[in-house]
N, C-alpha and C positions, 0 to 999 in steps of 0.2 A: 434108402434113397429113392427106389422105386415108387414104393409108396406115398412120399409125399410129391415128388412130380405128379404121380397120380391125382394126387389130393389136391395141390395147386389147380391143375388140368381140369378139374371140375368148379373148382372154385371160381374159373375164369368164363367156365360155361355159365356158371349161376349167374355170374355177373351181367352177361351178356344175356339174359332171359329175362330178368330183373330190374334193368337199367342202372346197376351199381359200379359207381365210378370206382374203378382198380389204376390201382398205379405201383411200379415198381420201381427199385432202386438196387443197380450193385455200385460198391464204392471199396474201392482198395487205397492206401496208402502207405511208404515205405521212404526208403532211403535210395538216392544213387550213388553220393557217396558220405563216408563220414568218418570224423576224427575227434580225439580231444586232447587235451595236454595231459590229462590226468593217466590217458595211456602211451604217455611216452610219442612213438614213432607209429603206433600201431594204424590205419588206416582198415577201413570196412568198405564196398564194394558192393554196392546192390544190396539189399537186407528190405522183401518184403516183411512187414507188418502185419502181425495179427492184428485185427481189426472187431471192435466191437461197434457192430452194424447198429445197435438201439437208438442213435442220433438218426441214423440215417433213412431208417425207416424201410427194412427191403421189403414188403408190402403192407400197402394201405387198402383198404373196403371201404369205400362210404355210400350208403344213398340218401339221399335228400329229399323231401317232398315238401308243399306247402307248412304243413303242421306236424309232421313229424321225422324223425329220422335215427340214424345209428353209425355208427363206424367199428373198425378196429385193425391194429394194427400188429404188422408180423416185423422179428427182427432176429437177427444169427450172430453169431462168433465166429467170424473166420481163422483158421487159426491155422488153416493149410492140412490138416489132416484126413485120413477116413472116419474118422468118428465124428466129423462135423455133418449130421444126417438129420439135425432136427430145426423145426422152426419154431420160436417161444412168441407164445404173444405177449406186446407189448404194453396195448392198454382196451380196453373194449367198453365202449358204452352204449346209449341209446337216448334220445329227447323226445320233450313232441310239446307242445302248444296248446294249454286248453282254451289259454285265450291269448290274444296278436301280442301283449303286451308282457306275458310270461312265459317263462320256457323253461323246464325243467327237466335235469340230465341226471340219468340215474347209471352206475357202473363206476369207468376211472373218472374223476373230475380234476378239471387244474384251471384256477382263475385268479386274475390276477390282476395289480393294479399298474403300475408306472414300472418299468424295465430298462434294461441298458439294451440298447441294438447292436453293438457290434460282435458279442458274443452270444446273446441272446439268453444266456442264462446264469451270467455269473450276478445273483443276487445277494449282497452280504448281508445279513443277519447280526453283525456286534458279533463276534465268535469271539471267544477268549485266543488270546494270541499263540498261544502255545498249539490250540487246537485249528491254525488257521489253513493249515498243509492239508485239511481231513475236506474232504470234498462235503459229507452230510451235515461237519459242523461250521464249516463256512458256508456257504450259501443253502443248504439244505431245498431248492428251488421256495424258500418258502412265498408264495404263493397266497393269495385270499385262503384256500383250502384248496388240500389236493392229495389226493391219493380214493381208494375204491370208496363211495358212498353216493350222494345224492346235493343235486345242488339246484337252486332255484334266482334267475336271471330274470329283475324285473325294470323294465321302462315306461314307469310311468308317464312322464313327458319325453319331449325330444331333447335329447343331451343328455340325461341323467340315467345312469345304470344301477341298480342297487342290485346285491347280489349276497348270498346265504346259502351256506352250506355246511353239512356234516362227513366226515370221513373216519370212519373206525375201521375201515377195511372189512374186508370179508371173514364172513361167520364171528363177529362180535358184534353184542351192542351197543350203543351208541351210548344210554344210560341206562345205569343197571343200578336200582334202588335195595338198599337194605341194611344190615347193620354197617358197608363201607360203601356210602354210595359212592360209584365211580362213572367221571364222566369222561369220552374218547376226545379227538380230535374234533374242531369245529371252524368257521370262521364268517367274517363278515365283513362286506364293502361298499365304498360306492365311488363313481366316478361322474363328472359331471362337466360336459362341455360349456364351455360360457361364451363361446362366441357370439351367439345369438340374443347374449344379455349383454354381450361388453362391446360386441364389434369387434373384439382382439381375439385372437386366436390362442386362448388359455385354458387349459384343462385343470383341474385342482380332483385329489383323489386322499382317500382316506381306507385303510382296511386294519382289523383286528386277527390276529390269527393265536389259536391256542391248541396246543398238541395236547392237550389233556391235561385230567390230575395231576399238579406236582410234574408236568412237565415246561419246555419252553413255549414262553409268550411273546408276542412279536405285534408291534403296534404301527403304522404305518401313516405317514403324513406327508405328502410331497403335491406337486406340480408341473406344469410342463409348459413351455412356450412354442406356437411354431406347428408345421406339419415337417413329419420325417420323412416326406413321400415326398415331397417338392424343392425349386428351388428358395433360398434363403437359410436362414438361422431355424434349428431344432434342439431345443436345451430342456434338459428334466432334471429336478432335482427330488429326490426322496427319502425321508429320513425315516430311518428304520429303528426303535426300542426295543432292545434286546429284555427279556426278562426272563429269568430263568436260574436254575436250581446248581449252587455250589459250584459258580464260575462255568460252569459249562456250556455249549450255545445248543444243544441238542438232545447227547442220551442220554444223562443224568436224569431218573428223578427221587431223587436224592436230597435232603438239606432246604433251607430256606429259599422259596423260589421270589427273588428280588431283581431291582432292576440292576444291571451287570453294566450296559454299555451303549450305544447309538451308532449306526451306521452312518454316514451320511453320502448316501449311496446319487452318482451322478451322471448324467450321459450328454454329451457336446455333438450334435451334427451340421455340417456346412454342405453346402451343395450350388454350386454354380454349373449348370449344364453336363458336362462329362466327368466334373470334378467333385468327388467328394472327400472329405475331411472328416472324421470322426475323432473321440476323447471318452476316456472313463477315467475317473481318479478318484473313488473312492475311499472315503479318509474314515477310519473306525476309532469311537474313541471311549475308553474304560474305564472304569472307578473300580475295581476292583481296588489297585493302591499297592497289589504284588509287585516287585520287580520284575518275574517272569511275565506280568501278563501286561505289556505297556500298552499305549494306542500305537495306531499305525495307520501305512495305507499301503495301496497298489496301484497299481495303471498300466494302462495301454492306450493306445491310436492306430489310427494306420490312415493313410491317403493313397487316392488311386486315380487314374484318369483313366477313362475308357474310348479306348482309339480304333479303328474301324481294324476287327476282326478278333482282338485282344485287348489285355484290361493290365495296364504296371501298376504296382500296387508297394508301399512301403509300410509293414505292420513291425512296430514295435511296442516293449511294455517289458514291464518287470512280471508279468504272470502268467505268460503267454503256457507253461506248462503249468499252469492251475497252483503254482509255489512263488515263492518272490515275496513276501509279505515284509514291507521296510518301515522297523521298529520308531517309532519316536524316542530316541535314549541314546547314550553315548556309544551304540553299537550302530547307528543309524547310515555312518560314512563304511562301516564295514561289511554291513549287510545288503546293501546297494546291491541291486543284479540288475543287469536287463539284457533281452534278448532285441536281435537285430534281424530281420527276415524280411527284404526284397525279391520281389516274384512278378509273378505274373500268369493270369488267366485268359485260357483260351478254351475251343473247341474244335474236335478233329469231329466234322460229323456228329454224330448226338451225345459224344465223347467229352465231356467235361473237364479240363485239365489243370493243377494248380501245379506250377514248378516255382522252385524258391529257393535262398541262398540263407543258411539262419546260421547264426553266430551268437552262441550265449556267453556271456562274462557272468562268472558267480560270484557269490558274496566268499567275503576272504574269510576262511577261517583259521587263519594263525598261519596258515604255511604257503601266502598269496593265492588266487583266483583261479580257481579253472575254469577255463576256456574250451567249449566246442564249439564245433561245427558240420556243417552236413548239407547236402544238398536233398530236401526232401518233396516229395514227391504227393498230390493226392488223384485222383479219377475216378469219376463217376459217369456211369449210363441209366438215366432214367426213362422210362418206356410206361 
């Protein structure tokens, strides 16, 4: 532990020699109290949380100059023990500008076209339904391209972004020619504002994404109405083509790689002053023709009004624990789940606080619904 205090210790000097903006993050979350019917009477009592900090980001580096730059990020596993003495990095890259109008990022890359904002990263992919509980093979962040390689960001006009990139990770190649030639992950996009051609406030986006040989292809077409940063109506719709090897949305590469399924991936935002109103409903839909592997969908929202000092807040959805997937099929009234969680955010000081009331109704499996509940807890200090 020494050690790295040390190591921080200096890092913080480089920064400050350097002019590299450093920012940290601690963030705990846990329980104050909780229960469910599946345990009978039994009742829980304060129950900190192991915590995996890689969302949260417990340090950032970046510096920035006209034409070039770099970052990287640190992140932990809290888990309450002595053996938690290391810090993992989380992604590291570097850019620079040969000319105003390119920019190109060589290390971790991750670009992307039209997204949901409320969660910020549940992007569906068409996953086969059975595989939809799997965090890689439902949403897999898939992204224009993303993971360690090289990516190239160009704006030729005003509005228009096109963007290309490679990612095979580190110490492989990209393409590797010979008696089986093989080629790694890659992808392609563009996005393009039209307001300045329409007077309306419409963006329309397009990306290809292929994880390799004989792996999943993911084709991408959608739009957006609206700014999410203001007030009025913010509506996206994106539709995602799932293609990929022997029903599966991810590790497979295995079997005929054909098209499997469609996402039709969506995000709702309202905003009048202190009030905002958000909506995801995501409806995935299959040709597979299996019974096991129907269409379906999932959701969430939540509304909040932000009142001088504190923010109430109503978040509900069927996936709010990354599970809830509600089949299109005669199981569709049984599978039904959603989760119920009113809260409310505040700050003590530089103290960040999310307290909340959640209550989950599960889908019935033969022997009626279990029900929790729990009063939980999140805080964070950023400096």
């Amino acid at each position: 532990m020494k050690k790295i205090v040390m190591g921080i210790a200096a890092i913080a000097m480089a920064a400050s020699m350097f002019a590299v903006d450093l920012a940290a993050r601690v963030y705990m979350t846990g329980d104050v109290i909780s229960g469910s019917s599946a345990d009978g009477s039994s009742v829980e009592v304060f129950k900190l949380k192991s915590a995996n900090q890689k969302d949260a980001d417990a340090l950032v580096l970046s510096g920035n100059l006209d034409n070039a730059g770099a970052q990287f990020q640190f992140w932990y596993n809290y888990n309450g023990t002595d053996g938690m003495t290391s810090l993992s990095i989380r992604s590291a890259n570097l850019w620079f500008k040969p000319i105003d109008m390119l920019k190109i990022t060589v290390g971790d890359v991750s670009v992307g076209t039209l997204k949901e904002m409320l969660h910020w990263w549940k992007d569906p992919i068409g996953a086969n339904y059975t595989e939809s509980t799997s965090w890689s093979g439902k949403y897999s962040s898939y992204a224009t391209v993303e993971a360690a390689g090289i990516n190239f960001d160009l704006t030729p006009i005003d509005g228009l972004l096109i963007t290309a990139g490679i990612a095979p990770g580190c110490d492989n190649a990209w393409l590797t020619l010979g008696d089986s030639t093989n080629v790694l992950a890659y992808g392609v996009g563009a996005t393009y504002n039209l307001q300045g051609a329409t007077d309306l406030p419409i963006s329309i986006a397009a990306s290809w994404r292929d994880a390799g040989k004989g792996n999943t292809k993911v084709l991408a077409i959608g739009g957006s109405y609206g700014s999410a940063w203001s007030d009025g109506l913010y509506a996206m719709l994106n539709a995602r083509f799932n293609i990929s090897a022997n029903d599966h949305a991810w590790w497979s590469s295995t079997g005929d790689v054909t098209f499997r399924g469609v996402a039709l991936d969506n995000y709702f935002k309202f905003t009048a002053g202190a009030f905002v109103a958000q909506l995801r409903a995501p409806v995935i839909i299959r040709f597979s023709g299996n019974d096991d592997d129907p269409s379906y969908m999932e959701f969430s929202a939540k509304v909040q009004y932000a009142l001088d000092g504190f923010t109430p807040y109503f978040l509900f959805g069927s996936d709010l624990d990354n599970a809830g997937e509600i089949p299109f099929n005669d199981a569709f009234g049984d599978a039904f789940n959603i989760e119920l969680k009113p809260g409310v955010t505040f700050n003590v000081g530089a103290c960040s606080i999310d307290l909340a009331a959640l209550i989950s109704i599960g889908a019935d499996s033969g022997s009626g619904r279990t029900i929790g509940w729990s009063v939980p807890f999140e805080m964070s200090v950023a400096f």
